[in-house]
KOLGU-4560 file (N, C-alpha, C; in nm, 3 decimals, padded with zeros to 5 digits):
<recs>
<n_xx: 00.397 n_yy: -02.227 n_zz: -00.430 ca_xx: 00.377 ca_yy: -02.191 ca_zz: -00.568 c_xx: 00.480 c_yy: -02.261 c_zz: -00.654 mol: A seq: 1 type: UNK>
<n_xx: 00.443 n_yy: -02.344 n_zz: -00.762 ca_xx: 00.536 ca_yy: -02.386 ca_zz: -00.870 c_xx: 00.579 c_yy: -02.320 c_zz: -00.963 mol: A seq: 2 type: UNK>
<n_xx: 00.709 n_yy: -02.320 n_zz: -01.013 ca_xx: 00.741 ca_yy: -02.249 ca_zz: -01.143 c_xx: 00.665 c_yy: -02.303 c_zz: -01.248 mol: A seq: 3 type: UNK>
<n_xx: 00.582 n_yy: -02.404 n_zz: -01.240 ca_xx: 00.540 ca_yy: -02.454 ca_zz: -01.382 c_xx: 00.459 c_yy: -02.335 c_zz: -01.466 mol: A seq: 4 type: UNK>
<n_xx: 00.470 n_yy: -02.385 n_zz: -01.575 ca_xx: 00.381 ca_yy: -02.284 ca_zz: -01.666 c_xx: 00.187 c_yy: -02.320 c_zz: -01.650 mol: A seq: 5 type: UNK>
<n_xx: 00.112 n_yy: -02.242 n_zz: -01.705 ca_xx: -00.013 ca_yy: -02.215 ca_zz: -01.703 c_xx: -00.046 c_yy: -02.294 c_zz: -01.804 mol: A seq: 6 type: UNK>
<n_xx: -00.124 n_yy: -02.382 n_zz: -01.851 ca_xx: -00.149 ca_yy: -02.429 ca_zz: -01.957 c_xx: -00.273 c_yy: -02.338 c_zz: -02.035 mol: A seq: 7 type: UNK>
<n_xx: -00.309 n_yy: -02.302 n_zz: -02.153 ca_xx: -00.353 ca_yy: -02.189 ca_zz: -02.252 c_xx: -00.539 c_yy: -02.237 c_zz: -02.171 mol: A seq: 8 type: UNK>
<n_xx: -00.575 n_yy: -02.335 n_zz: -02.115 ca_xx: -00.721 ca_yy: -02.313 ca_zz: -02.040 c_xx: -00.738 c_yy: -02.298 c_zz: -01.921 mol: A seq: 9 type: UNK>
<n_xx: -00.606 n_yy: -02.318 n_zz: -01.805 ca_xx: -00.606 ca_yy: -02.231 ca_zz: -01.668 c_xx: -00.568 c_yy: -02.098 c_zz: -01.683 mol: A seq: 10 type: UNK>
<n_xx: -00.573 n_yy: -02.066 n_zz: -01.828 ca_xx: -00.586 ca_yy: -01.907 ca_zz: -01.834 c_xx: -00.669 c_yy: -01.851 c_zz: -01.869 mol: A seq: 11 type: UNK>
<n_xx: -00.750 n_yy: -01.936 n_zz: -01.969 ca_xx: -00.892 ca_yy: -01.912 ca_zz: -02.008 c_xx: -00.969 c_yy: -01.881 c_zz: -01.893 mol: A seq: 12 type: UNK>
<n_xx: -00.922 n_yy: -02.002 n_zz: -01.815 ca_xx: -01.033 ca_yy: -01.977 ca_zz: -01.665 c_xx: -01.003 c_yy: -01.870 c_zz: -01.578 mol: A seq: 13 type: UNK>
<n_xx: -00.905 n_yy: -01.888 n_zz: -01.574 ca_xx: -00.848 ca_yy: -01.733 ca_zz: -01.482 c_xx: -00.928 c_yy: -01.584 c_zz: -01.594 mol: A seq: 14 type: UNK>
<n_xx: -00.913 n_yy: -01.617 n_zz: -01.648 ca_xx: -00.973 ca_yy: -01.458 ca_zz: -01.708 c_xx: -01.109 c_yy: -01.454 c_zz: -01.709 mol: A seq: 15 type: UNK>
<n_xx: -01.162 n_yy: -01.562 n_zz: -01.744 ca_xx: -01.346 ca_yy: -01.626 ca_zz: -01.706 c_xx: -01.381 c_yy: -01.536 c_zz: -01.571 mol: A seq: 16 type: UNK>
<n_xx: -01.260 n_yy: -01.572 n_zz: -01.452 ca_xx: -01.322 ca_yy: -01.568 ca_zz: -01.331 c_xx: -01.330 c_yy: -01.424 c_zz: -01.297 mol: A seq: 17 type: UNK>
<n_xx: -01.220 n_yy: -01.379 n_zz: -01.346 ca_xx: -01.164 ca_yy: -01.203 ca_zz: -01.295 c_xx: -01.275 c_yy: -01.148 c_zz: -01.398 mol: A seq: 18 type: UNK>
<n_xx: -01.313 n_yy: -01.168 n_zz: -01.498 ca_xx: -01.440 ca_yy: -01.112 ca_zz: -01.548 c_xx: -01.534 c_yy: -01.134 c_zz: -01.516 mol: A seq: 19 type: UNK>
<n_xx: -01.607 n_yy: -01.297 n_zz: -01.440 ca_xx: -01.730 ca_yy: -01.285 ca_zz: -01.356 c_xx: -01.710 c_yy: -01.200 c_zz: -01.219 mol: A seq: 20 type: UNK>
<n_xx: -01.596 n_yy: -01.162 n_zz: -01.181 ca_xx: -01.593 ca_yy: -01.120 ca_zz: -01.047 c_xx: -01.640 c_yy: -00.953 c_zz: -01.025 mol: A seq: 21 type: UNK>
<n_xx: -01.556 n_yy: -00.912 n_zz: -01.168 ca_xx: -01.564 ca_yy: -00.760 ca_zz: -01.193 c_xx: -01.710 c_yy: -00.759 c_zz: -01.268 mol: A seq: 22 type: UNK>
<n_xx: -01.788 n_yy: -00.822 n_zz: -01.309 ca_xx: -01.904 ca_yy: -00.802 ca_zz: -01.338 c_xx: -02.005 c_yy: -00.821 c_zz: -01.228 mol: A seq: 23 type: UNK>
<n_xx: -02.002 n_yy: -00.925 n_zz: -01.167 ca_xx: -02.072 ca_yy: -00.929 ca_zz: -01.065 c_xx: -02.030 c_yy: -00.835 c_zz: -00.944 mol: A seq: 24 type: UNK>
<n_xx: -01.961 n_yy: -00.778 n_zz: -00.907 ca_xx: -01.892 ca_yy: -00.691 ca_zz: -00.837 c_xx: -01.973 c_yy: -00.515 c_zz: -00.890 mol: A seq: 25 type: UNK>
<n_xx: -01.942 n_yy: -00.522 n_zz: -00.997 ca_xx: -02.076 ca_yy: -00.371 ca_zz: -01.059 c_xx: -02.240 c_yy: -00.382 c_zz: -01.029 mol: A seq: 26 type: UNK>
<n_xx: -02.262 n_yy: -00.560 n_zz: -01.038 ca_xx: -02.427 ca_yy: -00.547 ca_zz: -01.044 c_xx: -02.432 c_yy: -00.527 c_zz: -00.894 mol: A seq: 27 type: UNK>
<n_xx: -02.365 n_yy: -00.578 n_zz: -00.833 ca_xx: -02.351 ca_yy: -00.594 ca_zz: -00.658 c_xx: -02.378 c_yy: -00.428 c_zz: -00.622 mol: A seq: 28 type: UNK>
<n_xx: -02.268 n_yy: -00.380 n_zz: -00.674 ca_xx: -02.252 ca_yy: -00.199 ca_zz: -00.643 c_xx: -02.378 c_yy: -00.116 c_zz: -00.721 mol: A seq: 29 type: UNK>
<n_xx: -02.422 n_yy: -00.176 n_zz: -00.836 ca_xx: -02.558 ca_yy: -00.109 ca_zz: -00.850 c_xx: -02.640 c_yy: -00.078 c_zz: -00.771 mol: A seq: 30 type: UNK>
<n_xx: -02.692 n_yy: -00.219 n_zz: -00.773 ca_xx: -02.823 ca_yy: -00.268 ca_zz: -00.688 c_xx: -02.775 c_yy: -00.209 c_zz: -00.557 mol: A seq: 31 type: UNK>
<n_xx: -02.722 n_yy: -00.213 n_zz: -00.493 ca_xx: -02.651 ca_yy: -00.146 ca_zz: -00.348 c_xx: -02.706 c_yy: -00.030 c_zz: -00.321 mol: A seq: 32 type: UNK>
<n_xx: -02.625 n_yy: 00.070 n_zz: -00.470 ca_xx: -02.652 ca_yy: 00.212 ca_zz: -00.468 c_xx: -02.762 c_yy: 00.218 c_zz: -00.442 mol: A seq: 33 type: UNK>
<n_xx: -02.836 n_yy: 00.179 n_zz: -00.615 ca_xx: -02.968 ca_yy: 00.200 ca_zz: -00.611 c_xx: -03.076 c_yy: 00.227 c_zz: -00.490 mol: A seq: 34 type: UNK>
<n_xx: -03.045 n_yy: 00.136 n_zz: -00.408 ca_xx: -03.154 ca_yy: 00.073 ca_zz: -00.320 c_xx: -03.139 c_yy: 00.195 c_zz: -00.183 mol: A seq: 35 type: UNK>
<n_xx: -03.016 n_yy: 00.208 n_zz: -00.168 ca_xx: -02.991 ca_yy: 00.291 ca_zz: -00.108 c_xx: -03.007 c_yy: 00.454 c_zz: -00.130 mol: A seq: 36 type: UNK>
<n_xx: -02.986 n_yy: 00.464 n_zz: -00.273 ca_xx: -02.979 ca_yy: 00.595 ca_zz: -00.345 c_xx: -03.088 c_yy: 00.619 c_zz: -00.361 mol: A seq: 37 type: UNK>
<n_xx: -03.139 n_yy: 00.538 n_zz: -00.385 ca_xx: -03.294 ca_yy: 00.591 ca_zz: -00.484 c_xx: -03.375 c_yy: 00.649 c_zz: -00.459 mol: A seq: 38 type: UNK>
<n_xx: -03.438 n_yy: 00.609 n_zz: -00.295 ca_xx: -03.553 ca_yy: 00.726 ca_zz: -00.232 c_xx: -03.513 c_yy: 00.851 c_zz: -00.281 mol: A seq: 39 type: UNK>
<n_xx: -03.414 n_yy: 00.931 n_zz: -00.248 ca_xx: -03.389 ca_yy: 01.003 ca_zz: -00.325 c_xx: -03.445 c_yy: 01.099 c_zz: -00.427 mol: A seq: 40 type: UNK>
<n_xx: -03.434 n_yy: 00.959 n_zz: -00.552 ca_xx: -03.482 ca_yy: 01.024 ca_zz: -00.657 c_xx: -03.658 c_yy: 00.999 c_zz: -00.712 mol: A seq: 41 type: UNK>
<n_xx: -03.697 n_yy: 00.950 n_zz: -00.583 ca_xx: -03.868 ca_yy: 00.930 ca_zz: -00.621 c_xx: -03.898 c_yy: 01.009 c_zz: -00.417 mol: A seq: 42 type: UNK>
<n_xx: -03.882 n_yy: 00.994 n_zz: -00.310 ca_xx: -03.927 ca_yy: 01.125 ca_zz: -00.248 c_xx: -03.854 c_yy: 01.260 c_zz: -00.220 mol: A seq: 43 type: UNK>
<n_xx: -03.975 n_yy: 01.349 n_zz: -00.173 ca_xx: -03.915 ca_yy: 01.442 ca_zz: -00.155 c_xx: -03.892 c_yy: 01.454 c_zz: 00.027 mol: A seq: 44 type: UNK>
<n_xx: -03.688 n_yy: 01.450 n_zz: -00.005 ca_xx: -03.636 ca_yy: 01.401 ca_zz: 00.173 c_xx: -03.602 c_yy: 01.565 c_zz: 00.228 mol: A seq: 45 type: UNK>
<n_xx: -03.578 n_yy: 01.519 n_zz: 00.343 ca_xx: -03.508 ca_yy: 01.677 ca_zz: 00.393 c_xx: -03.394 c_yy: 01.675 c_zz: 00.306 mol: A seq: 46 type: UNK>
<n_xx: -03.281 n_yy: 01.761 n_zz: 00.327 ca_xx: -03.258 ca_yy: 01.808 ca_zz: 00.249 c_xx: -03.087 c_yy: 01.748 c_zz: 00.319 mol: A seq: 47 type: UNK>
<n_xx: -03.100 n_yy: 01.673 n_zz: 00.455 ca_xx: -02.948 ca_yy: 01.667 ca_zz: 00.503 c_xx: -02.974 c_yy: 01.506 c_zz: 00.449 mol: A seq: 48 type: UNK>
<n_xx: -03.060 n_yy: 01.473 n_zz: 00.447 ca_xx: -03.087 ca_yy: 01.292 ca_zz: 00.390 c_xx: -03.038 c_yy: 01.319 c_zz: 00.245 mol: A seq: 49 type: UNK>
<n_xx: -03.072 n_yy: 01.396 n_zz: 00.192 ca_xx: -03.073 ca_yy: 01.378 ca_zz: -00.010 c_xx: -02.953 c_yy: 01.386 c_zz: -00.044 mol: A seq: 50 type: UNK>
<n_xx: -02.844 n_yy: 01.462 n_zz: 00.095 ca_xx: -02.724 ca_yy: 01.521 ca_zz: 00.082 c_xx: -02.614 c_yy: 01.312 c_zz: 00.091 mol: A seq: 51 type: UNK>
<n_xx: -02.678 n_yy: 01.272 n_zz: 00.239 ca_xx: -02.585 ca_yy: 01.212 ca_zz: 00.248 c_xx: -02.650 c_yy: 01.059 c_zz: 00.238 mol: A seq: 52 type: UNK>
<n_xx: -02.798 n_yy: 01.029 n_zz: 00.133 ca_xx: -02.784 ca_yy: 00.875 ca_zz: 00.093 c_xx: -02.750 c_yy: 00.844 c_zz: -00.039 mol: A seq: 53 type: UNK>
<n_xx: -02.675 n_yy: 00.921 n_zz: -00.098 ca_xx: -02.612 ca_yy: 00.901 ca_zz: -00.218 c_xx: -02.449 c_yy: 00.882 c_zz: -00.185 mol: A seq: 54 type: UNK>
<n_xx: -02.400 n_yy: 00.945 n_zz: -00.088 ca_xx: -02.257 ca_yy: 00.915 ca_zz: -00.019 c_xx: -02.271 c_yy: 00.795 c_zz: 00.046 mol: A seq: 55 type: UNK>
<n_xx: -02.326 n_yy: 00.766 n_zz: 00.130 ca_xx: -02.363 ca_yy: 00.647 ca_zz: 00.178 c_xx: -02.368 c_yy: 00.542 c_zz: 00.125 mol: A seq: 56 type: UNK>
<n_xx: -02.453 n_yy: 00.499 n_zz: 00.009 ca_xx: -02.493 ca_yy: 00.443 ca_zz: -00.096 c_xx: -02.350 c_yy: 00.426 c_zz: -00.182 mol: A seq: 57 type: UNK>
<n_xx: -02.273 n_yy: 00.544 n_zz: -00.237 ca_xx: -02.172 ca_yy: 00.530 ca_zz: -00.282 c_xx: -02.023 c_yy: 00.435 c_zz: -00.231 mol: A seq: 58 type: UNK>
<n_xx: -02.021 n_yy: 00.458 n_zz: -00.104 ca_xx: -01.931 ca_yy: 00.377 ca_zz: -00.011 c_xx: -01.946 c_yy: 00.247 c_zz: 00.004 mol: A seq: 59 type: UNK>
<n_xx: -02.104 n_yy: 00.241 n_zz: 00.095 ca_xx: -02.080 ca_yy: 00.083 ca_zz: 00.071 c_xx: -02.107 c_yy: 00.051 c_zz: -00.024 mol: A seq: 60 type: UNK>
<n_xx: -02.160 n_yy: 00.062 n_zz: -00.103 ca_xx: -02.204 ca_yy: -00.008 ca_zz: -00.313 c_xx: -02.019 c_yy: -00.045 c_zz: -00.309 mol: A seq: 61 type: UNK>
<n_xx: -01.939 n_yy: 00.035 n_zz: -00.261 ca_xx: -01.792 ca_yy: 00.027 ca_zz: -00.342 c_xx: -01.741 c_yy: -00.089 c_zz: -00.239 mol: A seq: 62 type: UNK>
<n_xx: -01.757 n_yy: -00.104 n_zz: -00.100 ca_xx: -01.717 ca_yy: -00.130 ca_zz: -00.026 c_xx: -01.744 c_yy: -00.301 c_zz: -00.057 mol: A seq: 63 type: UNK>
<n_xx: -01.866 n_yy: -00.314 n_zz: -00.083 ca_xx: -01.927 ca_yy: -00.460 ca_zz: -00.105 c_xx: -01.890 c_yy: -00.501 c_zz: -00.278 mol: A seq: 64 type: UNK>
<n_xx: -01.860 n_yy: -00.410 n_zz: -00.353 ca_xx: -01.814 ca_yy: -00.442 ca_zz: -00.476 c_xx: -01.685 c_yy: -00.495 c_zz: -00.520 mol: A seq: 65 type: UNK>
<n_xx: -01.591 n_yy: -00.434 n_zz: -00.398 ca_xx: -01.440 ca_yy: -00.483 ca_zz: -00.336 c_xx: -01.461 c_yy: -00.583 c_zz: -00.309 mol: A seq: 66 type: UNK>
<n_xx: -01.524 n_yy: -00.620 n_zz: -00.164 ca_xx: -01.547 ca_yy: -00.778 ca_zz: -00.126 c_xx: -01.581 c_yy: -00.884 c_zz: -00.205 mol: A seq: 67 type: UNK>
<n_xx: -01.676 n_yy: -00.806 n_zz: -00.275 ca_xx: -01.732 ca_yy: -00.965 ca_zz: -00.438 c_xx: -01.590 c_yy: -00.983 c_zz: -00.494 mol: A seq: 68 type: UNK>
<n_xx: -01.524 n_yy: -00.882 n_zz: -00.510 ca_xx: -01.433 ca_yy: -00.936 ca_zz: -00.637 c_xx: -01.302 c_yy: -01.062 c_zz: -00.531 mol: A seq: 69 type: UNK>
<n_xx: -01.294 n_yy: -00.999 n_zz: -00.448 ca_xx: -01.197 ca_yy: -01.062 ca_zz: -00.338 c_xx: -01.287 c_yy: -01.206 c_zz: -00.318 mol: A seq: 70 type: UNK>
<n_xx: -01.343 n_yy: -01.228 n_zz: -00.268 ca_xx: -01.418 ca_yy: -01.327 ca_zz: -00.234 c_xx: -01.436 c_yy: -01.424 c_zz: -00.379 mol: A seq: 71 type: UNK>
<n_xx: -01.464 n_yy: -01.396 n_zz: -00.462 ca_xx: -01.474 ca_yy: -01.443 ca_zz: -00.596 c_xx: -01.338 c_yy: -01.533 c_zz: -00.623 mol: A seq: 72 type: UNK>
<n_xx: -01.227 n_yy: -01.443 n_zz: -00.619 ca_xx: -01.070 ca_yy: -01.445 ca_zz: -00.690 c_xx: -01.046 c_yy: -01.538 c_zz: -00.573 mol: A seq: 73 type: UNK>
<n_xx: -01.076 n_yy: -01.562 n_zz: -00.436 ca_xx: -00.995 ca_yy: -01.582 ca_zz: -00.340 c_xx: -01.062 c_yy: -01.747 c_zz: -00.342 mol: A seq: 74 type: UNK>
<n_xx: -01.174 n_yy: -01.747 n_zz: -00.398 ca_xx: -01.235 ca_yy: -01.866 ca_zz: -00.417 c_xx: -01.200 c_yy: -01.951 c_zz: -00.562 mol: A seq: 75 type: UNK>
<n_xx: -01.135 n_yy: -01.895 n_zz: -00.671 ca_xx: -01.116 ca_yy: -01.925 ca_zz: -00.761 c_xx: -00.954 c_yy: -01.952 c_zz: -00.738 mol: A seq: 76 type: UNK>
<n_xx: -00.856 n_yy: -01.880 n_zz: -00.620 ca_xx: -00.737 ca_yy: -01.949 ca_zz: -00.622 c_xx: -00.723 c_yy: -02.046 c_zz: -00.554 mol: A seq: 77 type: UNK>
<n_xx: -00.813 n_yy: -02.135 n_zz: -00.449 ca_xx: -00.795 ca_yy: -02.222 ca_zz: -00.378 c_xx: -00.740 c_yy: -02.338 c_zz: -00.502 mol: A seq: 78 type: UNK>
<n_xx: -00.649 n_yy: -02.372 n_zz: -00.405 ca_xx: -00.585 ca_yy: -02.546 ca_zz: -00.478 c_xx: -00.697 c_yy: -02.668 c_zz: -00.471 mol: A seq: 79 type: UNK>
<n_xx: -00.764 n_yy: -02.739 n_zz: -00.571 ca_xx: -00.844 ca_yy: -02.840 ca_zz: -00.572 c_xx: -00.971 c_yy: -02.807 c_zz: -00.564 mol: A seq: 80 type: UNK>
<n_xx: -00.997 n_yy: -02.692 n_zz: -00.608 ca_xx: -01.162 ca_yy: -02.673 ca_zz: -00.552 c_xx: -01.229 c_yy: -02.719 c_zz: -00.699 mol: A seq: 81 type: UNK>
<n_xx: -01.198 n_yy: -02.836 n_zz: -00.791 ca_xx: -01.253 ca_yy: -02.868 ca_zz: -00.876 c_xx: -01.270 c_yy: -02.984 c_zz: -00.818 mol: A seq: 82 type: UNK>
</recs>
């Protein structure tokens, strides 16, 4: 790592990226839930399913919403990837 300073558009980009990451990181955890959650809310499940595919759904939606942002950032700090 260099002491040099950031110039005012490798910061632009840095904030570009940590905002596509954390956005794409929510649609990721939506769609997750959703897909997972949703039977749910259109059949009628037993009653130990209704309990635990919304926990389910909740975990990994979060679990894979972590990884986007990591994967994103971890790809945006590589040296030379322009």
């Amino acid at each position: 790592m260099g002491t040099s300073r950031r110039s005012q558009a490798e910061r632009d980009a840095i904030t570009v990226e940590i905002g596509y990451a954390l956005l794409s990181a929510c649609f990721l955890g939506a769609v997750v839930f959703g897909a997972l959650a949703g039977p749910v809310a259109v059949w009628q499940l037993p009653a130990a399913v209704e309990e635990t595919l919304p926990v389910v759904g909740g975990v990994i939606a979060a679990v894979l919403a972590v990884l986007r942002v990591v994967h994103v950032l971890w790809r945006c700090a590589r040296p030379g990837r322009r």
